[in-house]
C-alpha positions in Angstrom: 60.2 103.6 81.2 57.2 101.1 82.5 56.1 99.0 84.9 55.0 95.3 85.2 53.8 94.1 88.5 52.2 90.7 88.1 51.5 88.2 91.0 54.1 85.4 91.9 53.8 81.9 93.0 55.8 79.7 94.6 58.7 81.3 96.2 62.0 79.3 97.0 63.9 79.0 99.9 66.6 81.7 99.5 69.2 82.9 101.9 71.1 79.4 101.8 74.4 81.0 100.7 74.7 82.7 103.6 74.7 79.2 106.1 76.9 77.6 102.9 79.7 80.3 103.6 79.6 79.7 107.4 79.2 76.1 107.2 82.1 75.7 104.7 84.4 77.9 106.6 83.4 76.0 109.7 84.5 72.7 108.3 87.6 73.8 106.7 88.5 75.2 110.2 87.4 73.0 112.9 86.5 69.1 110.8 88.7 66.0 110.5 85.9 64.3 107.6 82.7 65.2 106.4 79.3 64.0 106.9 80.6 60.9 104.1 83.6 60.4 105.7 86.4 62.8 103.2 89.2 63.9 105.3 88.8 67.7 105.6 92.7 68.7 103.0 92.9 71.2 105.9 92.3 69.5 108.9 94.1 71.0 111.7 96.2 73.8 109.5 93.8 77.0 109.6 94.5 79.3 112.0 92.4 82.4 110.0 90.3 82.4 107.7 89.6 86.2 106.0 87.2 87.2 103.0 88.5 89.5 100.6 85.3 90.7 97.9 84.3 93.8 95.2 80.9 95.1 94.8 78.2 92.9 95.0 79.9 90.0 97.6 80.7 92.8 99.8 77.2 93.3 100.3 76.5 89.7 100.7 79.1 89.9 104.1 77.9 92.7 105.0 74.4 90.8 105.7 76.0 87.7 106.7 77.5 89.8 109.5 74.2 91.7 110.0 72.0 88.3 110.3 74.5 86.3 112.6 75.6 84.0 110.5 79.8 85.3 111.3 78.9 82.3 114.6 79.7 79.0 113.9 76.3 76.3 114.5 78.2 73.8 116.2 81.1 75.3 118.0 81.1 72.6 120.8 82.6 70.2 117.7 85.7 72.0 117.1 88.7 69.5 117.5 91.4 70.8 114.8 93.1 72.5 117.9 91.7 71.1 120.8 90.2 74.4 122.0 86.6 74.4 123.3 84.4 77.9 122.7 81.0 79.5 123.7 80.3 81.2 120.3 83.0 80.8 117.6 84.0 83.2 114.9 83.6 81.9 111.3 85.4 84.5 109.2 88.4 86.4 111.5 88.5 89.2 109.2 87.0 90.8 106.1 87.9 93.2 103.4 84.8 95.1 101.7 85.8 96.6 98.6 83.2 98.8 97.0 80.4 97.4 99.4 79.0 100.8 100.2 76.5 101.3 102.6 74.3 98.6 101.9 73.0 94.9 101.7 71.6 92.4 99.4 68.2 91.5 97.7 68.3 88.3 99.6 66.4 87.8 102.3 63.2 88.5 101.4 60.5 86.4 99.6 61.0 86.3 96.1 64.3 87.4 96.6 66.9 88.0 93.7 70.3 88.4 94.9 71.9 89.3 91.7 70.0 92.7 91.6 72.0 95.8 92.3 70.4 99.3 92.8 71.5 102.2 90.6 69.9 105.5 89.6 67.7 103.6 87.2 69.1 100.4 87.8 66.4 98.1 90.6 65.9 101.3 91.7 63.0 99.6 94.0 64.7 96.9 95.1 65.5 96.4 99.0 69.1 96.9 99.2 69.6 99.9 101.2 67.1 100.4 104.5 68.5 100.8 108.3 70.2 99.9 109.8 72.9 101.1 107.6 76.1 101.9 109.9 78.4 99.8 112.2 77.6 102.4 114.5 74.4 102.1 116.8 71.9 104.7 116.5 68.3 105.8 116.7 66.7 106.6 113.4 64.4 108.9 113.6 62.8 108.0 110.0 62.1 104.7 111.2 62.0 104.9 114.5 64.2 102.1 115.3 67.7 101.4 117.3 70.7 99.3 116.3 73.5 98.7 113.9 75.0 96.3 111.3 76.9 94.6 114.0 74.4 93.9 116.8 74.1 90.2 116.4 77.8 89.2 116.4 78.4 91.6 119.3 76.3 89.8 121.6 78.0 86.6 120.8 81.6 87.9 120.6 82.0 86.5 117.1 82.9 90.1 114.9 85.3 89.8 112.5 87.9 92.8 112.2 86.4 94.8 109.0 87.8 97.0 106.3 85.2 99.0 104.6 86.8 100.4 101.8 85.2 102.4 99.1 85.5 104.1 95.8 84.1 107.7 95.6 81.8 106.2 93.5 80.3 104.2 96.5 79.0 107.8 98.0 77.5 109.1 94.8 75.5 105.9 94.2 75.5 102.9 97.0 75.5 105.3 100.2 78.7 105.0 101.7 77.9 108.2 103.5 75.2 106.5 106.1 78.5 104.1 107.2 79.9 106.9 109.3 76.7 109.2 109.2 72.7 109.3 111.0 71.6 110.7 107.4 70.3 114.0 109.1 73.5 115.8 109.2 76.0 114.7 111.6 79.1 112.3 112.1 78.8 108.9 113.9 81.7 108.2 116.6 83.6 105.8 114.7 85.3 105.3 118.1 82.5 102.2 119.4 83.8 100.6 116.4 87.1 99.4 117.8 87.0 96.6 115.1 86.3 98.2 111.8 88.3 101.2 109.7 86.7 102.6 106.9 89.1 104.4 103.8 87.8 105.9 101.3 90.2 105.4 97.9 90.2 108.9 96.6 88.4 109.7 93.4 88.2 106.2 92.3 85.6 104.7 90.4 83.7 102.0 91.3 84.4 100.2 87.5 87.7 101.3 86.4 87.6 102.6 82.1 89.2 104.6 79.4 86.9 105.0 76.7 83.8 107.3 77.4 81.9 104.5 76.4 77.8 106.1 77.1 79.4 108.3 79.4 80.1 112.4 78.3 84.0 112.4 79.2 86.2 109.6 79.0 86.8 107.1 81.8 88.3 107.4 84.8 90.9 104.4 84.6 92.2 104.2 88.4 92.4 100.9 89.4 92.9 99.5 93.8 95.0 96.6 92.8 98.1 98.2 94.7 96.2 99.5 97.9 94.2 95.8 98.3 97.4 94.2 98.1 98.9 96.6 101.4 95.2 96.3 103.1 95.3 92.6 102.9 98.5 92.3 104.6 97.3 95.1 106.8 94.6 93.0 107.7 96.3 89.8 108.5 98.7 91.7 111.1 96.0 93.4 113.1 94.1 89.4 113.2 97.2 87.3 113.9 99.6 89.6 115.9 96.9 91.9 116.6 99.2 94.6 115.5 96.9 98.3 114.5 96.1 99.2 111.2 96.4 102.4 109.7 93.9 104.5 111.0 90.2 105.9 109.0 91.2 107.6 105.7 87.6 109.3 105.1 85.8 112.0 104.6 83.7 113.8 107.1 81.0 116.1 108.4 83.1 117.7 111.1 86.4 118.5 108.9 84.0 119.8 105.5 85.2 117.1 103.6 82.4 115.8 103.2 79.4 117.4 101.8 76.2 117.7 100.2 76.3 117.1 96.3 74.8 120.9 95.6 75.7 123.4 95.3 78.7 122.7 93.1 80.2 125.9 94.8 80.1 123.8 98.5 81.0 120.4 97.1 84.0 122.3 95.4 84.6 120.7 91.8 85.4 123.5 89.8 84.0 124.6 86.2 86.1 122.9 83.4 85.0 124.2 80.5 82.8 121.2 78.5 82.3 119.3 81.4 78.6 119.3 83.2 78.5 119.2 86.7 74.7 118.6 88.2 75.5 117.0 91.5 72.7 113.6 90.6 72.9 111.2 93.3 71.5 107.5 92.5 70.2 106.8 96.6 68.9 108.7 99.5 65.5 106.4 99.2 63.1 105.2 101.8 61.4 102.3 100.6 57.7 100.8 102.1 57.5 97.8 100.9 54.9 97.0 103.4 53.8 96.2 106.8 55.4 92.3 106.8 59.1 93.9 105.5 61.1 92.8 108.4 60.0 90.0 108.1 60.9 89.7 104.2 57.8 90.0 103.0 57.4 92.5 100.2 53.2 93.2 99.7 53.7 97.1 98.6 55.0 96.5 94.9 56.1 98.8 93.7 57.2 100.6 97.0 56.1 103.8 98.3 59.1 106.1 97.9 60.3 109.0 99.9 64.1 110.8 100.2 64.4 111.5 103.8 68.2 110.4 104.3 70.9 113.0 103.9 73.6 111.7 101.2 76.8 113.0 101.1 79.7 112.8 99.0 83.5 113.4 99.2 84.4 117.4 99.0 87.0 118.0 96.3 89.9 120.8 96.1 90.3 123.4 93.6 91.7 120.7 90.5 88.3 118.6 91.2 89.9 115.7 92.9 89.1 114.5 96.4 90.5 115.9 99.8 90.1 113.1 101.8 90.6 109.6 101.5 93.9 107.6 101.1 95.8 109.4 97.8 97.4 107.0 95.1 100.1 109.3 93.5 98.0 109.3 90.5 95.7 111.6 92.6 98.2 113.7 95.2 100.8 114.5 91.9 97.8 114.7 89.5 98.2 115.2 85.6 93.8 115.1 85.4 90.9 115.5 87.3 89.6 111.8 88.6 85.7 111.8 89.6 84.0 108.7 91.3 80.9 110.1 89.0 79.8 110.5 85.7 76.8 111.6 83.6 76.0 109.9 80.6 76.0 111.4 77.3 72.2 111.0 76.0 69.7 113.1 76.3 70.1 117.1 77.7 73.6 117.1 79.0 73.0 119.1 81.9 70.0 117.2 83.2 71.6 113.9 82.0 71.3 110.9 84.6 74.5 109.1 86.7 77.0 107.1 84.5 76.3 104.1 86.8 79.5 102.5 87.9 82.2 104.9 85.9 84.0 108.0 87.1 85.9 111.1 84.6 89.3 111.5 83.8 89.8 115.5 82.7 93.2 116.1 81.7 95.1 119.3 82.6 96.2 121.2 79.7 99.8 120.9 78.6 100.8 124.9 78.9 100.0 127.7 80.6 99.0 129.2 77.0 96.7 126.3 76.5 94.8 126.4 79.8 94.5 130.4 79.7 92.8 130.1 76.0 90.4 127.0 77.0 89.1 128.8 80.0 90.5 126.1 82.1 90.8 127.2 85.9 93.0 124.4 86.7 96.7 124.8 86.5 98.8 123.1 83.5 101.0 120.6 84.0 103.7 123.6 82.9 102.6 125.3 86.1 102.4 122.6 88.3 105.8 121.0 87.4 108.9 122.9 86.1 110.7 120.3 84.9 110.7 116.1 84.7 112.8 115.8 87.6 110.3 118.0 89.9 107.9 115.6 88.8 109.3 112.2 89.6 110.5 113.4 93.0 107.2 114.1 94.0 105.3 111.0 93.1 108.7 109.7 95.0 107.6 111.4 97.5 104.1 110.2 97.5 104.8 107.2 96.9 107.3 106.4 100.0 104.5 108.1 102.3 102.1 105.8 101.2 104.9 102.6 101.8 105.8 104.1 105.4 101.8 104.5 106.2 101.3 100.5 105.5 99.1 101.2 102.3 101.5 100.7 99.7 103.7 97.5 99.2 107.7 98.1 98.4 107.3 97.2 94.3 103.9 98.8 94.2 105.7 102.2 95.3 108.8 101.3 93.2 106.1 100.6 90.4 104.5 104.2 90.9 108.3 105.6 90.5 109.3 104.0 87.8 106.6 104.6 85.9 106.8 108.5 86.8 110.4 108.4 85.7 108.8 106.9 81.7 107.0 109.4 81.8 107.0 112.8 79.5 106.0 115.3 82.2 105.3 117.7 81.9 
């Protein structure tokens, strides 16, 4: 590992994308022509506009929303309805996938967006600072008051938000200061009547098989199927204004949401070969100087501290999540899914975060098996006494999910049928 600090000369003007997105989504909604004279293709047919993103975009709303950009510049020149407002909303809603609890390297001097800060990834980049939550709060590390969504409150222009994350989101991009002050206790998600937050349970951020330079193979769980439910989800509660289904995360209060050490209080249980050490990739407080807020970086590299508490989804006995929204791949398990993972060089129990990728740890086949590997989890002999016990409860599962909102009819038959190919156990 080194360093290389150097002095820099003539900075550009970054930030742009943020007025593009709100200045294209104005036009689309609210022009007849352009500036040349091009009919707008839409002119006079969008009712809502939504933004549906993974990772690194998410973070890039997230801002947009935090800097005021979610208010239309010229909202006294709408004429595709006729309507006249104050402020106008740009985006109506806006799906976060895998956003975490954090922004992007873009407003700041010097800035490069495409940076994203891992364990040993732009580790000392300004991604993650207050004010982190949707919540306002005062932060007693940095002495200030507010929240993500100050700026649009003031003008009436939020957009109704899903921030939904992986588990992998809380052991390396902070998901935990969403719905936390990072000292120890819960926000009131309550004075966030437009947001819901769900966590998908023991998913990884980067789906995988193949342990790749990770110590245990991949976890392969993918959100294809809950997206597709959220998005529709979404569009009722903007159009018909009609409720969504309600938080699905882990918290202080409940103990489902903990510290990652001990390994006895976050709960994931000793499967023989696999090395638990609790890393967590965030946590930092950065100094980057006395001119930061106003995105200017002079301290490079940053002064670092870890004052903020970091938390990260408590699991039950098999390893795998207690809170959170269950895909039937996780509430009729046949493994162990983990939002983290180690990697495989170096001293395995010291051995840093996996990045993006999460575990899949198999259950043993037979009772026999488990008892002479040492394995405290029950085999899929013990779990299921037969095929049919099996399908009917990823049936099960699966029809919960559809009558909750957060499943789509084929997606659940999908789920069943594929439980029904199946040779369990």
């Amino acid at each position: 590992m080194y360093e290389f600090t150097y002095v820099a000369q003539r900075p550009v003007v970054v930030g742009l994308g943020f007025a593009s997105l709100r200045d294209l989504a104005t036009f689309l909604r609210d022009a007849k022509t352009d500036d040349s004279g091009i009919a707008n293709p839409l002119a006079g047919d969008v009712r809502y506009i939504y933004t549906v993103c993974s990772s690194q975009p998410c973070r890039t709303t997230r801002d947009f929303v935090l800097y005021g950009f979610n208010e239309a510049e010229h909202p006294q020149q709408k004429t595709g309805s006729g309507r006249r407002f104050d402020h106008e909303r740009v985006f109506d809603g806006m799906i976060n996938w895998k956003g975490g609890g954090s922004g992007i390297f873009m407003n700041y001097r010097f800035a490069q967006p495409g940076r994203t800060h891992r364990q040993h990834i732009a580790r000392w980049t300004p991604e993650i600072q207050f004010p982190f939550a949707d919540v306002a709060f005062f932060d007693r590390i940095t002495g200030k008051f507010g929240s993500r969504l100050d700026s649009c409150r003031q003008t009436s222009t939020c957009p109704k938000i899903f921030e939904a994350n992986s588990a992998n989101e809380y052991w390396a991009k902070a998901s935990s200061g969403l719905t936390t002050d990072g000292q120890g206790h819960d926000l009131d998600l309550s004075k966030t009547e437009n947001v819901r937050y769900y966590l998908f349970s023991s998913f990884p951020h980067g789906a995988g098989t193949a342990p790749g330079i990770c110590q245990q193979p991949q976890n392969p769980l993918a959100p294809d199927q809950l997206l597709r439910a959220l998005l529709l989800d979404l569009d009722d509660w903007v159009s018909m204004g009609r409720e969504p289904p309600h938080n699905r995360i882990p918290r202080l209060s409940d103990k489902t949401l903990a510290p990652a050490l001990p390994q006895s209080g976050m709960g994931f249980p000793n499967i023989p070969g696999v090395v638990y050490n609790g890393v967590l990739h965030t946590g930092d407080l950065l100094d980057f100087g006395p001119q930061f807020d106003d995105g200017i970086l002079t301290i490079l590299p940053p002064e670092v501290s870890t004052p903020y508490k970091v938390y990260v989804p408590k699991t039950d006995s098999d390893g795998n999540d207690i809170a959170g929204i269950h895909t039937p791949d996780v509430a009729v398990p046949l493994a162990t899914y983990t939002g983290w993972a180690l990697r495989a060089e170096g001293d395995p129990l010291t051995a840093d975060g996996c990045d993006a990728s999460g575990q899949r740890l198999p259950f043993e086949a037979t009772k026999t098996a488990r008892l002479a590997a040492g394995d405290p989890r029950l085999s899929l002999q013990e779990r299921y006494k037969d095929h049919a016990t099996y399908v009917g409860l990823v049936t099960d599962a699966a029809r919960r999910l559809q009558g909750e909102r957060l499943l789509l009819r084929q997606d659940a038959d999908a789920y069943i049928a594929a439980a029904e190919a199946a040779a369990v156990p």
